[in-house]
GUKOL-550006 format. One record per residue (C-alpha): residue number from 1; residue in three letters; chain; x, y, z. Coordinates in nm, 4 decimals. Layout:
// GUKOL-550006
(node NUM 'Ala' 'A' (X Y Z))
...
// end
This chain:
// GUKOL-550006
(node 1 'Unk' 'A' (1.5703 1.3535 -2.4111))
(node 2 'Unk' 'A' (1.2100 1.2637 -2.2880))
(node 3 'Unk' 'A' (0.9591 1.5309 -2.1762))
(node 4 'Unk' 'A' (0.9636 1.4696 -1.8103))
(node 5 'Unk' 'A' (0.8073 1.6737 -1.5918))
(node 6 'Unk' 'A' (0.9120 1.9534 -1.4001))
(node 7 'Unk' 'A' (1.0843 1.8857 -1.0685))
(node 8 'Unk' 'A' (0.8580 2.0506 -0.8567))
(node 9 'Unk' 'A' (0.5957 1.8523 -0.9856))
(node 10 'Unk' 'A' (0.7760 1.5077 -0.9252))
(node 11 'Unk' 'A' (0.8347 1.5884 -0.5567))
(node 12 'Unk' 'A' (0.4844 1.7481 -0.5164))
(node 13 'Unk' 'A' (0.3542 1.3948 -0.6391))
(node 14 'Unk' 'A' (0.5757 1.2019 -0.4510))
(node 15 'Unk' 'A' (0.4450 1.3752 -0.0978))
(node 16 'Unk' 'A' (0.1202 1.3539 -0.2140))
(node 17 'Unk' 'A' (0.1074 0.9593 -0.2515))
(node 18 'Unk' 'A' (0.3260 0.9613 0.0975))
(node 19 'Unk' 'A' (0.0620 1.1397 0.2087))
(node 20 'Unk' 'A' (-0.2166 0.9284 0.1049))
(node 21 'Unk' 'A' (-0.0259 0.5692 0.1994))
(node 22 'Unk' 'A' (0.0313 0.7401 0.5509))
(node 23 'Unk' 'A' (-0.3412 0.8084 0.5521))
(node 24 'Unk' 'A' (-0.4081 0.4302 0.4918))
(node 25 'Unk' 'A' (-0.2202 0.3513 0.7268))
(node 26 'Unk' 'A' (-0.3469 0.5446 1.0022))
(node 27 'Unk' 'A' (-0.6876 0.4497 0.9143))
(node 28 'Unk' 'A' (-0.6679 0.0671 0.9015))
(node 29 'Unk' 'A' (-0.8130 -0.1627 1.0920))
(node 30 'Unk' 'A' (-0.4969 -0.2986 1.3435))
(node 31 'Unk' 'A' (-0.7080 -0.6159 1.3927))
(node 32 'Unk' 'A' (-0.7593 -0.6478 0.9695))
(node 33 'Unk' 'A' (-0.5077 -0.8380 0.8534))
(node 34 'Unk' 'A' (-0.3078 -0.7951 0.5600))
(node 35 'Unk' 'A' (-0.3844 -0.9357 0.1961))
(node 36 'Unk' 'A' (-0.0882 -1.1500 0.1889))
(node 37 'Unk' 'A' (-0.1315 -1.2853 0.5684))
(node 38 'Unk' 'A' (-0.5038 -1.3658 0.4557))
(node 39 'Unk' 'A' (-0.3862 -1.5278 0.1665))
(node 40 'Unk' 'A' (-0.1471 -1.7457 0.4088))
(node 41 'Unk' 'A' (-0.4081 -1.8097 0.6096))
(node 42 'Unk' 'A' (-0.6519 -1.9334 0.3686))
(node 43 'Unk' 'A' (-0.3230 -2.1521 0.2502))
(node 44 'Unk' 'A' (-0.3042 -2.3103 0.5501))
(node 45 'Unk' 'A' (-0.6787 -2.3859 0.6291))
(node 46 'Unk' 'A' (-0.6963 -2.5380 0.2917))
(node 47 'Unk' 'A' (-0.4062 -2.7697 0.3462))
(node 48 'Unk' 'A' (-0.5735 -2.8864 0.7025))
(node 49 'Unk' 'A' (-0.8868 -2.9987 0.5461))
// end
């Protein structure tokens, strides 16, 4: 058996990094778009020149 981590501290990490991706999200720019839709984006401009 591995040394894994208590339980407690598994769940305390999990809400922590819910915590900080709901943060992100909260905080972003609605008008900023996404990495991938910028990447598509860029795709398509490239393809149009």
């Amino acid at each position: 058996m591995t040394d894994a981590p208590p339980l407690p501290n598994i769940r305390g990490r999990v809400a922590q990094t819910i915590r900080e991706a709901i943060s992100r999200f909260e905080t972003a720019d609605a008008h900023e778009p996404s990495g991938a839709r910028r990447r598509t984006c860029r795709r398509i401009a490239a393809r149009r020149q």
